[in-house]
Backbone as a ProteinNet text record, in pm:
[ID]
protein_1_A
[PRIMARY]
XXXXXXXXXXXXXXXXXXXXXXXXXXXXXXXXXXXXXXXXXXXXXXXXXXXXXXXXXXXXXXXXXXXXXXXXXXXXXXXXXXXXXXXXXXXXXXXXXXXXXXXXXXXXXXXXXXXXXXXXXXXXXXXXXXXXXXXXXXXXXXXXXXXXXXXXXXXXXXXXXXXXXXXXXXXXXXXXXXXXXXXXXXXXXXXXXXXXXXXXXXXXXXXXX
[TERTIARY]
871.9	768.5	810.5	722.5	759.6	674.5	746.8	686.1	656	520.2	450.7	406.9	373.2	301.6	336	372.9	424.2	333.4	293.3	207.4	192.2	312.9	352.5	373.4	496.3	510.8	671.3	690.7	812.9	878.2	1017.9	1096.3	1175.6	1276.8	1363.3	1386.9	1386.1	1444.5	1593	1645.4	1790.8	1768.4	1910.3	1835	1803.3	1790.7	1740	1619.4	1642.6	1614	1519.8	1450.7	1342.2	1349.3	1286.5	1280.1	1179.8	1070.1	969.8	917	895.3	856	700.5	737.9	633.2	577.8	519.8	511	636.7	705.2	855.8	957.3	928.2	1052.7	1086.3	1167.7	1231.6	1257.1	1187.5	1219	1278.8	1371.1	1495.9	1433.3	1363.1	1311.7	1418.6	1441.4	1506.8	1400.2	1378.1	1260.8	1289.8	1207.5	1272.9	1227.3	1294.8	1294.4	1146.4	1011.3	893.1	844.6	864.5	788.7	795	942.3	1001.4	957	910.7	821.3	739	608.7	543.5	501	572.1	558.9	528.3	580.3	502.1	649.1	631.3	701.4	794.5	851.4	894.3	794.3	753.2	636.7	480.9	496	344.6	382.8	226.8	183.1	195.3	217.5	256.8	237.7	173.4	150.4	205.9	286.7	353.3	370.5	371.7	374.3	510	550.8	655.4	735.1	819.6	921.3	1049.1	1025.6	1141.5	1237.4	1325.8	1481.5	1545.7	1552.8	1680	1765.4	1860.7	1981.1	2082.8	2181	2256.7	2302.4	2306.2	2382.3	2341.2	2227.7	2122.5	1995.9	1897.4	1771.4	1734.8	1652.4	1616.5	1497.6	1431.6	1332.4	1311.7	1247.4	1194.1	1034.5	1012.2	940.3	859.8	703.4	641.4	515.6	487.8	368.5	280.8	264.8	160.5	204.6	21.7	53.6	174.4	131.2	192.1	308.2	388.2	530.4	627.1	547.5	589.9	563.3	495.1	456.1	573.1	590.8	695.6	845.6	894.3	990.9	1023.3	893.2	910.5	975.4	884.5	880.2	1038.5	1090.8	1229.7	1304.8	1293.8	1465.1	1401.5	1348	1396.3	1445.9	1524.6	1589.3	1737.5	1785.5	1970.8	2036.7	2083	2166.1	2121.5	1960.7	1864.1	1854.9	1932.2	1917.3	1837.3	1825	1730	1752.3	1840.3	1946.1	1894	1892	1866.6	1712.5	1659.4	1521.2	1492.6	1502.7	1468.9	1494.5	1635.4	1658.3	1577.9	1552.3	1403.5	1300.5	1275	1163.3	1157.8	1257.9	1284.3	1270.8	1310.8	1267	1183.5	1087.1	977	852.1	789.2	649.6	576.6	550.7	490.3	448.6	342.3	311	395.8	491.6	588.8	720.5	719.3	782.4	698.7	635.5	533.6	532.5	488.4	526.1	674.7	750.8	904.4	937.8	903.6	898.7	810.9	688.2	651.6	692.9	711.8	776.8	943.8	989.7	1155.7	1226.2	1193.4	1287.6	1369.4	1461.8	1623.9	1664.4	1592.7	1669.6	1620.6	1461.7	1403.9	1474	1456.8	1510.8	1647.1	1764.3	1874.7	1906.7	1816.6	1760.9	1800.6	1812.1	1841	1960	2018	2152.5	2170.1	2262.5	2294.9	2261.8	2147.3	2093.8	2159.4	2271.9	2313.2	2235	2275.1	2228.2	2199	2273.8	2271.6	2176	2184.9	2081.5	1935	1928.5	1755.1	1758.6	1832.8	1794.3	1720.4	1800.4	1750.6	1657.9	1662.2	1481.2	1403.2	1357.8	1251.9	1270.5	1351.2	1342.9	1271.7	1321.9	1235.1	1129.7	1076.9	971.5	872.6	870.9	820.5	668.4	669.3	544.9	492.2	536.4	482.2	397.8	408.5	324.7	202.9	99.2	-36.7	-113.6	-154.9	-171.5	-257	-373.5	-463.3	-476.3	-313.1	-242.7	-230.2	-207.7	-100.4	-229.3	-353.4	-502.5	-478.3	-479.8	-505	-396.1	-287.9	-141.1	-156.9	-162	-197.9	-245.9	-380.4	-453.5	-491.4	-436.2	-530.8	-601.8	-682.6	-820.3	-852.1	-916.1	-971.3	-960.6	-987.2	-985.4	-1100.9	-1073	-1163.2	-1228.5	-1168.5	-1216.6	-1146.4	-1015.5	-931.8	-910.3	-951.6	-896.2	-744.3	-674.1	-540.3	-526.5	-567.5	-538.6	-576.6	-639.6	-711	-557.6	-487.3	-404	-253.7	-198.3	-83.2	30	96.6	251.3	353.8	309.4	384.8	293.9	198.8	101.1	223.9	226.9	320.9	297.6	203.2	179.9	204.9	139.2	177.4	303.1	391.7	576.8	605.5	590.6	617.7	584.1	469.8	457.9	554.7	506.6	620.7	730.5	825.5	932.8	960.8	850.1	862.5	890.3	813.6	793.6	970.6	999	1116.4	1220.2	1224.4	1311.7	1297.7	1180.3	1106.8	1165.6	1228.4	1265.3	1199.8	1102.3	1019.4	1086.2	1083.8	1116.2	1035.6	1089.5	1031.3	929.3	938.1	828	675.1	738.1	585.3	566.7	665.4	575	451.8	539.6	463.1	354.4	330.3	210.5	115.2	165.8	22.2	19.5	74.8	44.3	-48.4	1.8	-105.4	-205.7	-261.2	-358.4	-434	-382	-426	-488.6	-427.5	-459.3	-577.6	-608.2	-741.2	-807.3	-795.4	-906.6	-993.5	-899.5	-913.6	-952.3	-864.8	-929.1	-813.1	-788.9	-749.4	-670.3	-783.2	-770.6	-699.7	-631.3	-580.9	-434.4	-389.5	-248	-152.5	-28.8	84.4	49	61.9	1.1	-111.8	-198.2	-272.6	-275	-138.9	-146.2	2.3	65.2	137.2	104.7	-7	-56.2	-143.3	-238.2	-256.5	-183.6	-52.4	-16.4	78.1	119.9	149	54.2	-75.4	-199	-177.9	-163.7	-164	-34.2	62	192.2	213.2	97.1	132.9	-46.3	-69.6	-212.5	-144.3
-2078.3	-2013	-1869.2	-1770.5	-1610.9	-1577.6	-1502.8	-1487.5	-1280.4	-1281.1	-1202.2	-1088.5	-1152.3	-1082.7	-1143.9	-1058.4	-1125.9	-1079.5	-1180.5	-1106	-1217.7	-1094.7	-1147.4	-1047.4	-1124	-983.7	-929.1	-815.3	-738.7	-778.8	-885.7	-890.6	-795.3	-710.7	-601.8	-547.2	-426.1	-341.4	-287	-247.6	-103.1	-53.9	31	112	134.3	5.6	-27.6	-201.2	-214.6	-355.3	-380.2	-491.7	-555.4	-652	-739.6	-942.9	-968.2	-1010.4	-1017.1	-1177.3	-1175.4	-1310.2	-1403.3	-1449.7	-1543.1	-1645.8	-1732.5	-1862	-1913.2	-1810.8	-1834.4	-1851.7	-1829.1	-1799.3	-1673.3	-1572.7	-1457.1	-1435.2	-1307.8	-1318.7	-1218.3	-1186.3	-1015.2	-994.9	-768.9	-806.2	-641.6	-588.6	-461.5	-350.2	-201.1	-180.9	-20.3	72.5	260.3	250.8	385.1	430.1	484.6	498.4	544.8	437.3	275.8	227.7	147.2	165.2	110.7	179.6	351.1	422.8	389.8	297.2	292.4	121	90.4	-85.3	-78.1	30.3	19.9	-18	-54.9	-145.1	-269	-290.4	-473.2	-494.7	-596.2	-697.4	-670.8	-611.6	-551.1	-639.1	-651.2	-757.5	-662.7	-667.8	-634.8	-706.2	-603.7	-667.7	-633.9	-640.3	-584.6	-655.6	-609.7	-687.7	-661.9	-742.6	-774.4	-823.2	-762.7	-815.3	-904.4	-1034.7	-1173.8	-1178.1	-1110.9	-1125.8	-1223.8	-1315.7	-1436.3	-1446.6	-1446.6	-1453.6	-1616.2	-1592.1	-1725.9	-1762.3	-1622.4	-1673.8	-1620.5	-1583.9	-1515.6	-1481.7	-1425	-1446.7	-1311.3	-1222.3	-1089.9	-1052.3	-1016.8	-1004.1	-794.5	-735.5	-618.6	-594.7	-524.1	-489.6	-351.2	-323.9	-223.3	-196.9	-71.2	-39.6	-83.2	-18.1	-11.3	-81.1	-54.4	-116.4	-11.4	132.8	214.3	237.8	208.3	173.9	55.2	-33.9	-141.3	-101.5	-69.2	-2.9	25.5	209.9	229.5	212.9	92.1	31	-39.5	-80.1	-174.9	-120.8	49.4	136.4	168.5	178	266.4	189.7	67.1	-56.8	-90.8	-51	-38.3	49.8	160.4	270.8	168.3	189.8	169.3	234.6	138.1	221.6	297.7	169.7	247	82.8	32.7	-105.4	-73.7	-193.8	-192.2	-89.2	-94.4	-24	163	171.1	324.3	366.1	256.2	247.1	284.2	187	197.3	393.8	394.6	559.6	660.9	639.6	765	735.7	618.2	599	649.4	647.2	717	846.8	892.9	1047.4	1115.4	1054.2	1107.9	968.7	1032.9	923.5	898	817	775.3	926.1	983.7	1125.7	1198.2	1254.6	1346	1292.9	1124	1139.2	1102.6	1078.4	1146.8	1283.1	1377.7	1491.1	1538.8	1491.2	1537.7	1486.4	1372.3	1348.9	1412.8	1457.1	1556.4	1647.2	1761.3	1843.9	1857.6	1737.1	1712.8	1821.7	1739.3	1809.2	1765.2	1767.3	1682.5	1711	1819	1871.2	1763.1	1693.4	1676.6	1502.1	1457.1	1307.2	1316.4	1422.2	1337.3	1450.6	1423.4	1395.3	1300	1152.5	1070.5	1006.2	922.7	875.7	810.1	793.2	708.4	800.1	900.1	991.3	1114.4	1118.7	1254.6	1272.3	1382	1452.4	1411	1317.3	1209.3	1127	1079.7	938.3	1013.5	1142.3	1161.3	1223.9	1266.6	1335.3	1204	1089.4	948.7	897.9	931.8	863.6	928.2	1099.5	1159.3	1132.7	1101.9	1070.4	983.1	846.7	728.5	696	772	749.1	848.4	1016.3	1069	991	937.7	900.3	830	772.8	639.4	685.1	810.3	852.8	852.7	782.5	801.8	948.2	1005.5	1185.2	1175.6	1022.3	1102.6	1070.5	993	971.1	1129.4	1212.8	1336.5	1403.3	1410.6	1497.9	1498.7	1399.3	1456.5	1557.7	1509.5	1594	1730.2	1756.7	1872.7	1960.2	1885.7	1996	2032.6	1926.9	1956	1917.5	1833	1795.7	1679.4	1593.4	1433.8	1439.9	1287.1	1260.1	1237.9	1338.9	1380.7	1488.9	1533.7	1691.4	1760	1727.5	1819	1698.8	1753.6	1640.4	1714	1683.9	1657.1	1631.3	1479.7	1463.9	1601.2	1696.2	1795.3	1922.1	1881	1951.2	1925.2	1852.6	1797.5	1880.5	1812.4	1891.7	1973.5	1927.9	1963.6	2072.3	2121.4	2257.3	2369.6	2444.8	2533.6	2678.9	2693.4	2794.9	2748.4	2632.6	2585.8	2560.4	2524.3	2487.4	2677.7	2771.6	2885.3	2938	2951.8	2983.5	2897.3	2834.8	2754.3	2773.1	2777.4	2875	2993.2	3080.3	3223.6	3184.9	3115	3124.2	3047.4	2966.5	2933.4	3028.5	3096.9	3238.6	3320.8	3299.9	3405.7	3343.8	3234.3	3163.6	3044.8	3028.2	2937.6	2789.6	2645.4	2560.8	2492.3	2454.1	2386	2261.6	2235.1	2095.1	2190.4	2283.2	2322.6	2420.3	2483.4	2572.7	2514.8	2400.9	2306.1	2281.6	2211.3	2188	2291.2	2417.3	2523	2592.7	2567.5	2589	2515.8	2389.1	2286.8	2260.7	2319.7	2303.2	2427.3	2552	2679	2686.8	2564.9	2585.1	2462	2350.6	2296.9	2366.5	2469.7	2553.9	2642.9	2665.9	2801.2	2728.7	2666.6	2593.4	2604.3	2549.7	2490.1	2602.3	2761.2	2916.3	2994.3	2930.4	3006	3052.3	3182.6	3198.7	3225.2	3273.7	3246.6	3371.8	3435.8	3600.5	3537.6	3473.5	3487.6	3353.1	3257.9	3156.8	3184.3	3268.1	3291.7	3376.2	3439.9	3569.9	3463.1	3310.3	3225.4	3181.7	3164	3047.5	3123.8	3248.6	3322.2	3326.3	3360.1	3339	3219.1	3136.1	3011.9	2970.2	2994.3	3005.9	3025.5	3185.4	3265.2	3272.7	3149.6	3125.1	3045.2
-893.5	-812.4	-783	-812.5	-776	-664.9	-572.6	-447	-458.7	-462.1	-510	-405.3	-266	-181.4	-35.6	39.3	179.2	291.9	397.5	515.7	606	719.2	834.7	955	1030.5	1107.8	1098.6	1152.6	1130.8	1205.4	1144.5	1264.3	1312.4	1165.1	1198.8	1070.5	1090.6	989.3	943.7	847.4	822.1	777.1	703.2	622.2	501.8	446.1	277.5	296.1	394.9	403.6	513.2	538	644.2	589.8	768.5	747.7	794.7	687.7	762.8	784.7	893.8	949.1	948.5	839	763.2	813.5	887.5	994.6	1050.6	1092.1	1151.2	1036.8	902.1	807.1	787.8	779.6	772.1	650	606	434.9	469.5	354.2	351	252.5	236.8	117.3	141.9	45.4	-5.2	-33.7	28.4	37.6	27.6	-70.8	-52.4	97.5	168.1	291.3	317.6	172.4	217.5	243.6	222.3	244.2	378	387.7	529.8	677.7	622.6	738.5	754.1	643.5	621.4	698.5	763.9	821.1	917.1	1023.2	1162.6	1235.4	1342.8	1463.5	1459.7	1512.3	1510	1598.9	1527.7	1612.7	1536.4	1422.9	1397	1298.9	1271.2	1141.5	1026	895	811.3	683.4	532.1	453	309.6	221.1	141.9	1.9	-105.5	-216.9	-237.9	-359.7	-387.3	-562.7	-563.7	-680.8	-683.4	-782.2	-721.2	-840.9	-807.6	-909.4	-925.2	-959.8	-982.8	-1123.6	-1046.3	-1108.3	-1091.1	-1191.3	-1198.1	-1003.5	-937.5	-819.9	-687.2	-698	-591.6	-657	-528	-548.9	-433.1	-522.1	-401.1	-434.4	-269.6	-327.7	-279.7	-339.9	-321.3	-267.1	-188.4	-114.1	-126.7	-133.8	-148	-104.1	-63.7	42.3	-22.9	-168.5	-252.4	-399.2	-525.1	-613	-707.4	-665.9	-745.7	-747	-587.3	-618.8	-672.2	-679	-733.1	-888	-976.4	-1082.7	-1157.8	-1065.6	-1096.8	-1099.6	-984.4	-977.5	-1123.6	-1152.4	-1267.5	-1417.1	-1395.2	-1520.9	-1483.4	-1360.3	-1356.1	-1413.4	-1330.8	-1366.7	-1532.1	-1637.7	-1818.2	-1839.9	-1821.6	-1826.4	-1821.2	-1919.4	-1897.7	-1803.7	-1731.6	-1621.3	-1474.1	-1509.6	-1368	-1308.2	-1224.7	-1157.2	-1016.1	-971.2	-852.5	-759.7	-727.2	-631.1	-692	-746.4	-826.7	-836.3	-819.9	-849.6	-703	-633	-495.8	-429.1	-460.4	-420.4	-472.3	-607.8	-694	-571.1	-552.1	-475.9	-319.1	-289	-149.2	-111.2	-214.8	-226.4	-307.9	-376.4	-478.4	-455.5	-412.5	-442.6	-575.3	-607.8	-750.2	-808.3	-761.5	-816.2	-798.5	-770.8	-782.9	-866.1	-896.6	-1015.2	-1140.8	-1101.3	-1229.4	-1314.1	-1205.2	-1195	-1267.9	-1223.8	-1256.2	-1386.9	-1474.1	-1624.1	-1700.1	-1623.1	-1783.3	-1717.3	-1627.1	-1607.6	-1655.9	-1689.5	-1726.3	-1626.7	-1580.9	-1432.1	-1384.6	-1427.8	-1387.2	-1245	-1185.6	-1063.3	-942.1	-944.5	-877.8	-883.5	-999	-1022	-947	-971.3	-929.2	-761.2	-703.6	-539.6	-515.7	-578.5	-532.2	-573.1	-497	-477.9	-625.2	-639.5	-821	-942.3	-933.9	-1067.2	-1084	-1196.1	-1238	-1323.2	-1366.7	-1456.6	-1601.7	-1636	-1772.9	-1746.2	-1655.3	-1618.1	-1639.7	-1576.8	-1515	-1663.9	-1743	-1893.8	-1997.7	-1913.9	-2008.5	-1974.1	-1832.7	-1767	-1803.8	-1803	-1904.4	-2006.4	-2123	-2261.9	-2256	-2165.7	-2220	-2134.5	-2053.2	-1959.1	-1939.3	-1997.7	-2029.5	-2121.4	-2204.1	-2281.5	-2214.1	-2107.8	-2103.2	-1960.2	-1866.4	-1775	-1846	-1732.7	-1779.1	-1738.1	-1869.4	-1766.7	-1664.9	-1677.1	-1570.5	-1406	-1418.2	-1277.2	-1247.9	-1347.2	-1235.2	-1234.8	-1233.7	-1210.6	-1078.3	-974.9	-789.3	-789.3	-804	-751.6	-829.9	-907.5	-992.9	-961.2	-1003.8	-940.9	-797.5	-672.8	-571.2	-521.2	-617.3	-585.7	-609.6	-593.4	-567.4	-767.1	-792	-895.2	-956.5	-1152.7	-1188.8	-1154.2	-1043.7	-1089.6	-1174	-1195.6	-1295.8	-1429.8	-1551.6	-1656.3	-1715.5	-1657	-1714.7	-1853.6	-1878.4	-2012	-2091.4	-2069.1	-2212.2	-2169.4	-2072.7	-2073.4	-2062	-2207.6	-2248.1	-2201.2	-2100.3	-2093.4	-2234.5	-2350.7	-2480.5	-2516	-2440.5	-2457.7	-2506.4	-2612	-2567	-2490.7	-2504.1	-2369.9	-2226.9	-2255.2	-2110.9	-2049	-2130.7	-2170.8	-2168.7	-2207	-2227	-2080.1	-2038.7	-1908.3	-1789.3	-1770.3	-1655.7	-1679.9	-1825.2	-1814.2	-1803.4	-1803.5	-1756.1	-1575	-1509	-1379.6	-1296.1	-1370.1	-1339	-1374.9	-1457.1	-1504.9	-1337.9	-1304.8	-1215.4	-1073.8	-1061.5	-939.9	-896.2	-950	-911.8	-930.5	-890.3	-921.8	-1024.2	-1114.2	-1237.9	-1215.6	-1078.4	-1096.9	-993.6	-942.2	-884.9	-932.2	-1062.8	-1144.8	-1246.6	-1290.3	-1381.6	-1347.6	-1187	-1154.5	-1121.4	-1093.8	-1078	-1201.8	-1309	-1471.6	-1537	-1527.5	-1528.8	-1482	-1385.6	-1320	-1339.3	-1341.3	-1440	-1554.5	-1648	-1765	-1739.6	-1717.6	-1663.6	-1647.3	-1564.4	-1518.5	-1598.2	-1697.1	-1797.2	-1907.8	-1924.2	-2076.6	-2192	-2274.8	-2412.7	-2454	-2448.1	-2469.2	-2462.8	-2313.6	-2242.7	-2305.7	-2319.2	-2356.7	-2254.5	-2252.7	-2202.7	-2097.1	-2122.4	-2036.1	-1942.3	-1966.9	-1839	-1784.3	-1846.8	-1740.3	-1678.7	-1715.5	-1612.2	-1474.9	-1542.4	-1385.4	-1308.8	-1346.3	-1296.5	-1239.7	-1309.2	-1192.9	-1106.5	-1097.7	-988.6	-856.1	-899.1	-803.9	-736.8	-812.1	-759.6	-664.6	-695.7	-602.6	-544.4	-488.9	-356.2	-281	-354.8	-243.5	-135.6
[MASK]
+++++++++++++++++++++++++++++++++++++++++++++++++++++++++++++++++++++++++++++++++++++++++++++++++++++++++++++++++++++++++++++++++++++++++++++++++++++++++++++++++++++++++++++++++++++++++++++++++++++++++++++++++

């Protein structure tokens, strides 16, 4: 039996962990620190889905606000050398869209934010997790704006203007994951057309709006 979805109330929290109290059973579930802000009180009712690990000599379960962090928990721990424990920390400090964001951007700086990810690890998590972002998750964060107003997909991170500009802007000081995103969202705007020259004076505009 896999225990999928929990909803009860909060008995107590730390600081990786909560027990939440099920018709008077106490489950321990292991949980990032966004979603643990995200529970409320001891004593509040509480509803959280969930991932059930068993092994030859224990049994854990993981804990998540939403469907999208559980998602990407899932997408993180296939990465060699990305276990729960590693997964959970990306997640603590990057929300689903901002590591989104940070694999097509290949932004190593932003991934190893979190505890366990050098610089090898987050080079292997964009290698092998790069393709597998769906583009038209990163349209809200991008651009700004509710979804479907910006189509992303028509504007592939492997653009090379678009790859050419955002490295001008990081040359320029800018950080590579929010140059990316007001490049990207520049070149949406503009279109297919657009060359390196005027999506970089875009996405300057855009930087210092």
């Amino acid at each position: 039996m896999m225990i999928a979805k929990l909803k009860g109330l909060l008995d107590s929290t730390g600081l990786d962990w909560a027990i939440i109290d099920v018709g008077g059973v106490g489950y321990l579930v292991s949980a990032s620190s966004r979603t643990l802000r995200r529970l409320g009180g001891t004593g509040e009712a509480v509803s959280v889905l969930t991932e059930m690990w068993v092994s030859e000599d224990k049994m854990q379960l993981f804990a998540f606000a939403d469907v999208a962090e559980r998602d990407w928990f899932r997408l993180l721990t296939t990465v060699q050398g990305v276990g729960a424990r590693v997964a959970l920390a990306v997640l603590s400090v990057l929300s689903p869209e901002q590591i989104a964001q940070a694999l097509m951007a290949q932004d190593k700086t932003a991934l190893t934010q979190a505890d366990g990810v050098g610089p090898k690890l987050a080079t292997r998590m964009i290698s092998e997790l790069k393709d597998k972002v769906p583009a038209l998750a990163l349209a809200p964060t991008l651009a700004g704006t509710a979804p479907g107003k910006t189509d992303a997909a028509a504007v592939p991170a492997t653009n090379g203007a678009v790859a050419d500009a955002v490295s001008a802007l990081v040359n320029l000081g800018y950080k590579r994951l929010e140059a990316f995103a007001a490049v990207t969202a520049c070149a949406a705007r503009l279109g297919p057309e657009a060359g390196v020259s005027e999506l970089i004076r875009a996405g300057l505009k855009e930087l210092s709006a």
